[in-house]
Backbone as a printed PyTorch tensor [residue, N CA C, xyz], in Angstrom:
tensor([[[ 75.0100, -39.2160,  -3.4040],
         [ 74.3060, -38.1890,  -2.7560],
         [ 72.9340, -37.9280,  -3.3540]],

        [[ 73.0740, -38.4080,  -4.5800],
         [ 71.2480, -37.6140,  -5.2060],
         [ 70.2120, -39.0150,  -4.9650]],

        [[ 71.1460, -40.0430,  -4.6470],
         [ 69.9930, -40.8820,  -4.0280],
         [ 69.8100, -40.7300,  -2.5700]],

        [[ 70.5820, -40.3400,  -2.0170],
         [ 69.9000, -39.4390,  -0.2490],
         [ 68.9300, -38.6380,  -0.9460]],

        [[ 69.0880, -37.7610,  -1.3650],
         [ 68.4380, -36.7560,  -1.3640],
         [ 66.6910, -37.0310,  -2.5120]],

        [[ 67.3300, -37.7830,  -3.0070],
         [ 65.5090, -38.6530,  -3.8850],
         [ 65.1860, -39.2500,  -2.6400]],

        [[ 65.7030, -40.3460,  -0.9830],
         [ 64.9830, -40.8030,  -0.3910],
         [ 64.3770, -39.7310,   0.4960]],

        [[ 65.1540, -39.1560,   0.3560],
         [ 64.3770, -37.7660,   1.3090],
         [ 63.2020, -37.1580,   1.1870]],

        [[ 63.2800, -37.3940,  -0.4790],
         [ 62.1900, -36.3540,  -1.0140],
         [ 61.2110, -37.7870,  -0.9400]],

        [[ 61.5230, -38.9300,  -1.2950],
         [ 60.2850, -39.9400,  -1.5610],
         [ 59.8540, -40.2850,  -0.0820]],

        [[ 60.5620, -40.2680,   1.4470],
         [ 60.0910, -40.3480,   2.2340],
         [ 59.3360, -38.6220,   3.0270]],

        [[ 59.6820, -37.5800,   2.4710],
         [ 58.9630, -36.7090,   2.7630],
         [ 57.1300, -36.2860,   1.9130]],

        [[ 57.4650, -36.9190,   0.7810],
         [ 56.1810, -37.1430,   0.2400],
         [ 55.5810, -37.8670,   0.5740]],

        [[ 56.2870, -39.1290,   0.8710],
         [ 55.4170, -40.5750,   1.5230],
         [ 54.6110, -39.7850,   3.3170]],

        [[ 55.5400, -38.8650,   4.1180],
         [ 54.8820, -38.0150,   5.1170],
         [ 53.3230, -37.5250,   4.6750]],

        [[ 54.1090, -36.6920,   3.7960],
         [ 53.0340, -35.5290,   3.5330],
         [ 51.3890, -36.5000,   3.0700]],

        [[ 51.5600, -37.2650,   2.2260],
         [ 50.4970, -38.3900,   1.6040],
         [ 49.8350, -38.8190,   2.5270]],

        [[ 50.4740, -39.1910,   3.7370],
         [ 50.1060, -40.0100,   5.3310],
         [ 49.2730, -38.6480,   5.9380]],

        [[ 50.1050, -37.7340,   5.8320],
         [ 49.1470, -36.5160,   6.6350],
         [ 47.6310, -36.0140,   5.6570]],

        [[ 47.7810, -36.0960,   4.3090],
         [ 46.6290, -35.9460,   3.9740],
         [ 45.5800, -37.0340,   4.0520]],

        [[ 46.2350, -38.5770,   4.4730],
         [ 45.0240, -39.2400,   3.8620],
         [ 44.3940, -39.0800,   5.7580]],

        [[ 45.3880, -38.7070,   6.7330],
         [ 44.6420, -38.5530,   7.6150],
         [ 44.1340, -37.5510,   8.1330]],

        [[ 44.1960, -36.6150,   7.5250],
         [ 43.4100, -35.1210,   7.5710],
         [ 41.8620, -35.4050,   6.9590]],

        [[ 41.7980, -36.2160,   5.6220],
         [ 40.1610, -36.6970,   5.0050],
         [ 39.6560, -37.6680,   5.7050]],

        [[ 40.6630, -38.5840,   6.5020],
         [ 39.8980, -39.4370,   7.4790],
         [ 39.2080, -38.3340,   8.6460]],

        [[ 40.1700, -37.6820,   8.9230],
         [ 39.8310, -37.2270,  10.2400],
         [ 38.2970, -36.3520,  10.2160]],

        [[ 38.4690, -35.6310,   8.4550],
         [ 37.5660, -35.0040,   8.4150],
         [ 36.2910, -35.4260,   8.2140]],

        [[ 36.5440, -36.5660,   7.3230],
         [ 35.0460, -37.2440,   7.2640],
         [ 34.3440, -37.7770,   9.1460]],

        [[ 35.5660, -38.0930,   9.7430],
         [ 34.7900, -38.5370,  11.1300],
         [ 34.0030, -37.5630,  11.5710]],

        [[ 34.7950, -35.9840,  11.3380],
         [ 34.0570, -34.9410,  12.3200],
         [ 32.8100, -34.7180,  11.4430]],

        [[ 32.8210, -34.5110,  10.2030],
         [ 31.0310, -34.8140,   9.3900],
         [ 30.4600, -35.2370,  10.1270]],

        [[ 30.7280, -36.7770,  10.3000],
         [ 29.6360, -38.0110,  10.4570],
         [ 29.2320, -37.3100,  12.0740]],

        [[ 29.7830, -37.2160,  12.7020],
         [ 29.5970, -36.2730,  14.0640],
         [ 28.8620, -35.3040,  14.1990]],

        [[ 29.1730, -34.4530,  13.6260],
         [ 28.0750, -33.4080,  13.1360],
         [ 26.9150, -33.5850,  12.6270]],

        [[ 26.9580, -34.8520,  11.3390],
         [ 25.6420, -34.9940,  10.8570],
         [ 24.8740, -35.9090,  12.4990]],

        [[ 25.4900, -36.6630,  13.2190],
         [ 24.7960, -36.9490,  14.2080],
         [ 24.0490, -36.6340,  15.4450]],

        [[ 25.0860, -35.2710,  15.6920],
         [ 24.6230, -34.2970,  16.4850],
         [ 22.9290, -33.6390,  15.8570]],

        [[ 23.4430, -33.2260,  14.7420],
         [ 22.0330, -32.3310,  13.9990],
         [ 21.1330, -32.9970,  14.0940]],

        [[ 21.5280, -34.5160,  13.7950],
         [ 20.0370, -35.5820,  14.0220],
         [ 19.3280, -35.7760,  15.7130]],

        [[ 20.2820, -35.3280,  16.5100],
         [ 20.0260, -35.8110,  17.8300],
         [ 19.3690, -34.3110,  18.0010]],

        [[ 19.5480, -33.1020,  17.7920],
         [ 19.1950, -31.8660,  17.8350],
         [ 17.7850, -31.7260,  17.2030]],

        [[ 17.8540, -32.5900,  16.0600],
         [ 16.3680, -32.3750,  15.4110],
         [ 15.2450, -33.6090,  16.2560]],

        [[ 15.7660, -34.3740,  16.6530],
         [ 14.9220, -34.8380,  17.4680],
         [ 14.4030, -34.7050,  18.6790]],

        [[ 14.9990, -34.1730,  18.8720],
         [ 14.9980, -33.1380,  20.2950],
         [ 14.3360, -32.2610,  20.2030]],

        [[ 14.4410, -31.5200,  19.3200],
         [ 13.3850, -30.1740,  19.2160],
         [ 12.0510, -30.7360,  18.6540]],

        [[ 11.8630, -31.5110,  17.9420],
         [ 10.5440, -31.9530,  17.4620],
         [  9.3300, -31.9240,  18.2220]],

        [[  9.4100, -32.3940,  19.3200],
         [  8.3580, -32.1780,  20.1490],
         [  8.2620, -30.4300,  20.7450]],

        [[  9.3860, -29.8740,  20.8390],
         [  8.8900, -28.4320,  21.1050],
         [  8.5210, -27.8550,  19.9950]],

        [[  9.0490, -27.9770,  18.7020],
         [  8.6470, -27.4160,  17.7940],
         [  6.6330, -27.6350,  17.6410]],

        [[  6.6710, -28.7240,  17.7730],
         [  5.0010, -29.5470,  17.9060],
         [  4.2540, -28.1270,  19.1690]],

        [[  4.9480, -28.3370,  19.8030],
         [  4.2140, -27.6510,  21.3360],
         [  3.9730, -25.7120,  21.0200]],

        [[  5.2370, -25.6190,  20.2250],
         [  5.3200, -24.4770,  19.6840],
         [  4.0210, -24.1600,  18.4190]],

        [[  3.6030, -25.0090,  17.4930],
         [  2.7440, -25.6230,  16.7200],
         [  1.6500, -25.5360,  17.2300]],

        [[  1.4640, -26.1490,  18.0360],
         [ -0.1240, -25.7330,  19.4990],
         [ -0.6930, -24.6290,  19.6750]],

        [[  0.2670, -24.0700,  20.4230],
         [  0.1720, -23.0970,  20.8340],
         [ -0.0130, -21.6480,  19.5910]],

        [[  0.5680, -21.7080,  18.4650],
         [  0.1960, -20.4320,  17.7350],
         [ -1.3980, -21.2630,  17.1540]],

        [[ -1.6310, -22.2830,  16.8330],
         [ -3.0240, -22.9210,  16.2560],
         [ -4.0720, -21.8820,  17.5250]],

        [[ -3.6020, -22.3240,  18.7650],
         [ -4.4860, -21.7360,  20.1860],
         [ -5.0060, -20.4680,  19.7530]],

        [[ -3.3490, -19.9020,  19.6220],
         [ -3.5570, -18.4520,  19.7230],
         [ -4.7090, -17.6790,  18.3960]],

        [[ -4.2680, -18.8240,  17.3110],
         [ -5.2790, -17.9320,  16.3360],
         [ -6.5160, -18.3370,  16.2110]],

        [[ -7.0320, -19.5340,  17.0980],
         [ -8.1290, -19.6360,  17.0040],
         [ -8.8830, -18.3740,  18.3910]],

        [[ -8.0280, -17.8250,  19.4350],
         [ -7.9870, -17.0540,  20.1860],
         [ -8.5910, -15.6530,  19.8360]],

        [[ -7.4950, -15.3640,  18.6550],
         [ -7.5900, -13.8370,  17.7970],
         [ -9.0650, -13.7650,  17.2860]],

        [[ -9.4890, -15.1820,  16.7220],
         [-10.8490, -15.6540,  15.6880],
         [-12.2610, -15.6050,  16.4930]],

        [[-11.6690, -15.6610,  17.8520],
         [-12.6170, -16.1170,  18.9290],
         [-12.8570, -14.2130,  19.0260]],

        [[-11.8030, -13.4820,  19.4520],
         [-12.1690, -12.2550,  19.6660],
         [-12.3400, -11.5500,  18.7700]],

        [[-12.3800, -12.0280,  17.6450],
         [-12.6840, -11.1190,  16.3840],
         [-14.8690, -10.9240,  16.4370]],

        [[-14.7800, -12.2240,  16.4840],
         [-16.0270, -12.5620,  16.7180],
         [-16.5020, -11.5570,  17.6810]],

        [[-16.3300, -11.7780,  18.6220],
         [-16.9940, -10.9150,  19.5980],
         [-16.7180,  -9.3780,  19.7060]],

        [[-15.8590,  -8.9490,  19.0520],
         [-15.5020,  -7.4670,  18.9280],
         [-16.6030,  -7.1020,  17.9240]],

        [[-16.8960,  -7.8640,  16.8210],
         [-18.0540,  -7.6440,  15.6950],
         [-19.3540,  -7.6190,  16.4090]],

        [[-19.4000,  -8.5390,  17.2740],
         [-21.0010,  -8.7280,  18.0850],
         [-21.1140,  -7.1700,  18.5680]],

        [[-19.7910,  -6.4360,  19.5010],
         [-19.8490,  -5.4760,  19.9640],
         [-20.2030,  -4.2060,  19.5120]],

        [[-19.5660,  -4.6530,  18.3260],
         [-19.6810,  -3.1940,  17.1430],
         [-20.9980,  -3.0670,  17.2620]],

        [[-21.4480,  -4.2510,  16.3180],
         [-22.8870,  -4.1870,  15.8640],
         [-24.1850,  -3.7310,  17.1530]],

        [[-23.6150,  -4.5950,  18.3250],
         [-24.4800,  -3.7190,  19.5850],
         [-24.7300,  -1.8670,  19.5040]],

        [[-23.0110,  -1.7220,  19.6110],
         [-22.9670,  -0.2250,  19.5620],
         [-23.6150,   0.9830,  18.8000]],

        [[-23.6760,  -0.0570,  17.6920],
         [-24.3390,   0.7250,  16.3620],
         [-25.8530,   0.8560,  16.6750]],

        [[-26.2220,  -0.1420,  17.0900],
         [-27.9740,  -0.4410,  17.1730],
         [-28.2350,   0.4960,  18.0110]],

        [[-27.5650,   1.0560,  19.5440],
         [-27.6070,   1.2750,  20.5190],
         [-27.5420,   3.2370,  20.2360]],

        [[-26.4600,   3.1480,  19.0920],
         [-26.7170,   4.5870,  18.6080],
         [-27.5590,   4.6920,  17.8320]],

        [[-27.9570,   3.8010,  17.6350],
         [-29.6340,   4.4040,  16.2870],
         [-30.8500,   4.1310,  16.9940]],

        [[-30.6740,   3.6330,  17.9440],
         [-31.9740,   3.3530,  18.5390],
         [-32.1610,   5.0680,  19.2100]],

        [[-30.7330,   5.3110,  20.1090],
         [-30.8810,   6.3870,  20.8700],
         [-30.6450,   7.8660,  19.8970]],

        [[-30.7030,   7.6890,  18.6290],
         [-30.8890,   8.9730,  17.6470],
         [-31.9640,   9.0440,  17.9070]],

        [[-33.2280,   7.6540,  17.5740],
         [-34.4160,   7.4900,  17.3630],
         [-35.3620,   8.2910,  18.7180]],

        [[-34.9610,   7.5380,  19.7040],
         [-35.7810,   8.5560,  20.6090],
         [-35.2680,   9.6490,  20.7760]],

        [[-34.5820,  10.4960,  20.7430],
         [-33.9230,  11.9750,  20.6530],
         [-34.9880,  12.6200,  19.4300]],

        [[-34.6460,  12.0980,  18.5860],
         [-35.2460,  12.2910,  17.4110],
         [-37.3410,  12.5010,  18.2310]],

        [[-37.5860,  11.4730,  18.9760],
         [-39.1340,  11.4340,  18.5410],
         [-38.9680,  12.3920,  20.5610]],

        [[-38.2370,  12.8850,  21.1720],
         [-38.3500,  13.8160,  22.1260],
         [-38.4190,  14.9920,  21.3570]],

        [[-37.3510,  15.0880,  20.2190],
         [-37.6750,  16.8160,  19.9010],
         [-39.1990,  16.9920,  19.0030]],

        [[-39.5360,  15.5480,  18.3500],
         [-40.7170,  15.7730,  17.7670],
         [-41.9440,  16.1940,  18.9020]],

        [[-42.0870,  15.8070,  19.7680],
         [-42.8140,  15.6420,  20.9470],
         [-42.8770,  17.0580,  21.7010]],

        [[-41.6430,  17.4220,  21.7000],
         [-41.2710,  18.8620,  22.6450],
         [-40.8120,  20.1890,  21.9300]],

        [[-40.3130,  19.6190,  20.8140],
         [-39.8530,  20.9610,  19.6560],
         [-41.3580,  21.7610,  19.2400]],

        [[-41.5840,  20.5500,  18.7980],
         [-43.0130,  20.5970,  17.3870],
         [-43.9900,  21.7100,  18.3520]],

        [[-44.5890,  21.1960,  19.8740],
         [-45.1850,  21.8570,  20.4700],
         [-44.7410,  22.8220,  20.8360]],

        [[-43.8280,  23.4180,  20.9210],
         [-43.5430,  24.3170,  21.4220],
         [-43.6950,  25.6450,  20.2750]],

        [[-42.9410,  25.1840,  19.0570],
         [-42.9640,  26.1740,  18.2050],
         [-44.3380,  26.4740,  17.8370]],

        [[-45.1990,  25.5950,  17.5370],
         [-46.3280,  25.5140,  17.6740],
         [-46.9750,  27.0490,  18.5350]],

        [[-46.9140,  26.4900,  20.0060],
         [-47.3820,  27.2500,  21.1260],
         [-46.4730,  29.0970,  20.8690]],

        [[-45.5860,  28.8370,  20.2790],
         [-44.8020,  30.0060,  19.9610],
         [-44.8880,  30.5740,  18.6370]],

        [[-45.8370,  30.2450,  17.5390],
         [-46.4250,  30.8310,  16.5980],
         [-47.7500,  30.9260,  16.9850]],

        [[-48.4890,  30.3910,  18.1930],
         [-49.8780,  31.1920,  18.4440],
         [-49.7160,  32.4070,  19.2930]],

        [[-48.2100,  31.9120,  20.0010],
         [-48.0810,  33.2650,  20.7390],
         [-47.5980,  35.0540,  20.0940]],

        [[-47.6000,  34.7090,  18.8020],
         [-47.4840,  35.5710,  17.8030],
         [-48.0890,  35.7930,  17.3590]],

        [[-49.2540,  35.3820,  16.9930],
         [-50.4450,  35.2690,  16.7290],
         [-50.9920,  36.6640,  16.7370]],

        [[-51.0380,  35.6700,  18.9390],
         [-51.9000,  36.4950,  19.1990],
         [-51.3290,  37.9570,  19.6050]],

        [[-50.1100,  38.0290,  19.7070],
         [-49.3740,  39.1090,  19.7460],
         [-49.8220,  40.2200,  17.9200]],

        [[-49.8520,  39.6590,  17.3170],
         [-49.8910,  40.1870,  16.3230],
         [-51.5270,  40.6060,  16.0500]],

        [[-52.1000,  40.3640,  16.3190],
         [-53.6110,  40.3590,  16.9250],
         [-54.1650,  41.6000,  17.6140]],

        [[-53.7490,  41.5480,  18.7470],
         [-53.6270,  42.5940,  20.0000],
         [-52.6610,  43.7790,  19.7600]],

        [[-51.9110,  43.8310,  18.5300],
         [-51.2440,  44.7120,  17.9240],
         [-51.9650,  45.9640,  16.7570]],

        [[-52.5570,  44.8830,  16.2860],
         [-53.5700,  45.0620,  15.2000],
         [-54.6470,  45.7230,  15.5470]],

        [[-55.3030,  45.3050,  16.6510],
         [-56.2200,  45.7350,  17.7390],
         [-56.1390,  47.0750,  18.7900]],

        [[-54.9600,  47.3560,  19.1970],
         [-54.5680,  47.8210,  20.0220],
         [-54.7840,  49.7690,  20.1190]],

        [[-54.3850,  49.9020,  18.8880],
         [-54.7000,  51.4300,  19.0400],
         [-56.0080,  51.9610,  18.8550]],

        [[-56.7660,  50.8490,  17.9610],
         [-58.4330,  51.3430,  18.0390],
         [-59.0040,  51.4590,  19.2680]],

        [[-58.5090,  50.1660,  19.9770],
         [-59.1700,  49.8060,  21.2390],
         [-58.6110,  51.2240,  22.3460]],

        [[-57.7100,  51.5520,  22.4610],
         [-56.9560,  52.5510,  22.7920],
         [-57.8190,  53.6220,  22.5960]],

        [[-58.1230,  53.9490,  21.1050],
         [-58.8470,  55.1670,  20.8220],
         [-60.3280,  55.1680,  21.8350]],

        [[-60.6560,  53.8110,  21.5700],
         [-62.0830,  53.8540,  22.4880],
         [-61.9500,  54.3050,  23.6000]],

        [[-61.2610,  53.6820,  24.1540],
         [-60.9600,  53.2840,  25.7300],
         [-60.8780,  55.0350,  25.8360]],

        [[-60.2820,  55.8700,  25.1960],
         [-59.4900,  57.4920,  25.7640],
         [-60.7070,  57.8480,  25.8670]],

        [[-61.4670,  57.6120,  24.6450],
         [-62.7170,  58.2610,  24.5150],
         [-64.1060,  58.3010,  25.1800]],

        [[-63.9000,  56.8320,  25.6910],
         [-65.1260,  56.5520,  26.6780],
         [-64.5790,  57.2520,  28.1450]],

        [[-63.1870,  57.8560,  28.3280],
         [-63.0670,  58.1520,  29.9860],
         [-63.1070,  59.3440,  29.4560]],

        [[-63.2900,  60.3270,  28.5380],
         [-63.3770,  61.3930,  28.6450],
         [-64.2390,  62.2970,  28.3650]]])
């Protein structure tokens, strides 16, 4: 009986041995599969990845392109406000200046005819009466 039972055990190990060496076969096949797939996947994408590649190069020479011209803009804007301080600036010189001008002679002469006023007054009563 204990040699039944040793063939039992030496043909259930001899199983088990068979199932592992074909579990590492099996597994190495599905690798090699996989590693073939990934290769067929990376070749595949290569050219979109490329196209993808293009297209952000586009885009930032795009951003570079409008950077540029947003600066041209600035710098317009700026000129465009200093130019138009400048004549503001030479209207109030033009229209301020004279005026205050014309409005310290008009004080002047207000101050004048003030100064003047009650002598002339005194005459004036005196000659109608």
């Amino acid at each position: 009986m204990s040699e039944v039972f040793l063939g039992v055990i030496a043909v259930a190990t001899l199983v088990m041995a068979l199932i592992q060496v074909c579990l590492v076969i099996a597994g190495i096949i599905a690798v090699k599969r996989m590693y073939d797939m990934l290769l067929r996947v990376e070749n595949t994408m290569k050219p979109v990845l490329a196209h993808v590649d293009e297209l952000v190069m586009d885009a930032t020479a795009s951003v570079a392109a409008v950077r540029v011209q947003i600066d041209r803009v600035e710098q317009q804007a700026v000129q465009v406000l200093k130019r138009t301080d400048q004549a503001v600036q030479r209207v109030q010189d033009y229209l301020v200046a004279p005026a205050r001008e014309g409005m310290a002679l008009a004080a002047g002469a207000r101050a004048i005819f003030g100064a003047f006023r009650e002598p002339l007054i005194r005459a004036f009563r005196s000659a109608i009466s």
